[in-house]
Backbone as CSV, one residue per row, in Angstrom:
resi,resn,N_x,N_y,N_z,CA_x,CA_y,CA_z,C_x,C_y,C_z
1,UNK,4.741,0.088,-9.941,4.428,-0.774,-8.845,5.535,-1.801,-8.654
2,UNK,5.878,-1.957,-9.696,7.359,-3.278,-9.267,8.173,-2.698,-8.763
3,UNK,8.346,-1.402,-9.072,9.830,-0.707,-8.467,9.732,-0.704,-6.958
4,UNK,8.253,-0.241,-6.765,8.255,-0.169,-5.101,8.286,-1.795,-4.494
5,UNK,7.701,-2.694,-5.421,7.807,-3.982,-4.806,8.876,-4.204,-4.177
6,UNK,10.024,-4.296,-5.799,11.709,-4.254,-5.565,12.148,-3.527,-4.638
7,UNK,11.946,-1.980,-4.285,12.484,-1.334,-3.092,12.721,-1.983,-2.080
8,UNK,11.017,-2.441,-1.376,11.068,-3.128,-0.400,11.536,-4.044,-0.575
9,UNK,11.179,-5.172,-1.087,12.084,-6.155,-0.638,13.581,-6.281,-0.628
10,UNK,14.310,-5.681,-1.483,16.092,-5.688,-1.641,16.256,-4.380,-0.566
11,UNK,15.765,-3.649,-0.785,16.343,-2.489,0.250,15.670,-2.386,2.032
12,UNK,14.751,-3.244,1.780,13.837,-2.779,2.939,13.401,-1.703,3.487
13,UNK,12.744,-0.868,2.650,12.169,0.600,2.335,10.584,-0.012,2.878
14,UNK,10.107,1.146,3.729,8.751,1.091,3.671,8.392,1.737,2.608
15,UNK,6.930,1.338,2.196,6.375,1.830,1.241,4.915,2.461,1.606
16,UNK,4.479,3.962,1.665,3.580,4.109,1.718,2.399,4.206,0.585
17,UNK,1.347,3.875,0.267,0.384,4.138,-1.122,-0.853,4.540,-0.465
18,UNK,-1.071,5.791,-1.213,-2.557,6.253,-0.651,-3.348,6.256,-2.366
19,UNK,-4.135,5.570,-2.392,-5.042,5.307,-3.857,-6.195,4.588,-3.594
20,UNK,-7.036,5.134,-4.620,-8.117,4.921,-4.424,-8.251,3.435,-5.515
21,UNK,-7.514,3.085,-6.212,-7.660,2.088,-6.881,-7.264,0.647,-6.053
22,UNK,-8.480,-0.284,-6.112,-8.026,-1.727,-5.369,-7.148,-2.211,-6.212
23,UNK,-7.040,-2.357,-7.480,-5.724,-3.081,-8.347,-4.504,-2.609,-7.842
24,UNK,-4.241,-1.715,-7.661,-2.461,-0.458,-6.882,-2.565,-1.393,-5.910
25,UNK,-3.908,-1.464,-5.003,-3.696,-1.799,-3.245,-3.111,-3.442,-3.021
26,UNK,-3.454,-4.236,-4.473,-3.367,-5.447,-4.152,-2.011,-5.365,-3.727
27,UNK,-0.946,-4.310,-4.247,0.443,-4.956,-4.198,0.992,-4.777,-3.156
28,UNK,0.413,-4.102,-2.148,0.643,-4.037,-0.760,0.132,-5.308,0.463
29,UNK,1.017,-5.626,1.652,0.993,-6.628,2.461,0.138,-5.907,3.085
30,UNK,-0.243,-4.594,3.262,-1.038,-4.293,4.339,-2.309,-3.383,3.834
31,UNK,-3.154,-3.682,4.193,-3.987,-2.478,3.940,-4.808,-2.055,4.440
32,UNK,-5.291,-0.348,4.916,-5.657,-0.025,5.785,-7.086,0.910,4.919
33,UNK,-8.254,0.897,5.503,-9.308,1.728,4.791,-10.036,2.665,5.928
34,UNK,-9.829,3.757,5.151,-10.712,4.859,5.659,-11.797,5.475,5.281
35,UNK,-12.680,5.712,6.055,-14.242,5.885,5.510,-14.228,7.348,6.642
36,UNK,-14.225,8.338,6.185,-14.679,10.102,6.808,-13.546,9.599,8.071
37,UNK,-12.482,9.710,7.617,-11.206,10.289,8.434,-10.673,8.992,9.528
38,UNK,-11.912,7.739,9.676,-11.472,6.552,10.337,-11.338,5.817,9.050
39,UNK,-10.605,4.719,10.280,-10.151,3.184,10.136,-11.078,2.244,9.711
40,UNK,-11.454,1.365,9.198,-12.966,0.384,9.339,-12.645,-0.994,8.434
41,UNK,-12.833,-1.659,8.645,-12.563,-3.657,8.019,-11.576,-3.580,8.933
């Protein structure tokens, strides 16, 4: 997870993460949830 932190920020790499764990998700600025193929919060 730091490496991708580091990516982005020094390289400005998007980072995509698909996981089911909320601890992984915290380290993302964005986060998006899907419930049966939608979007929802």
């Amino acid at each position: 997870m730091d490496l991708f932190r580091r990516l982005n920020q020094e390289k400005g790499l998007t980072i995509l993460q698909v996981t089911h764990s909320e601890e992984c998700a915290t380290y993302g600025t964005r986060t998006v949830v899907l419930d049966s193929g939608r979007t929802v919060g």
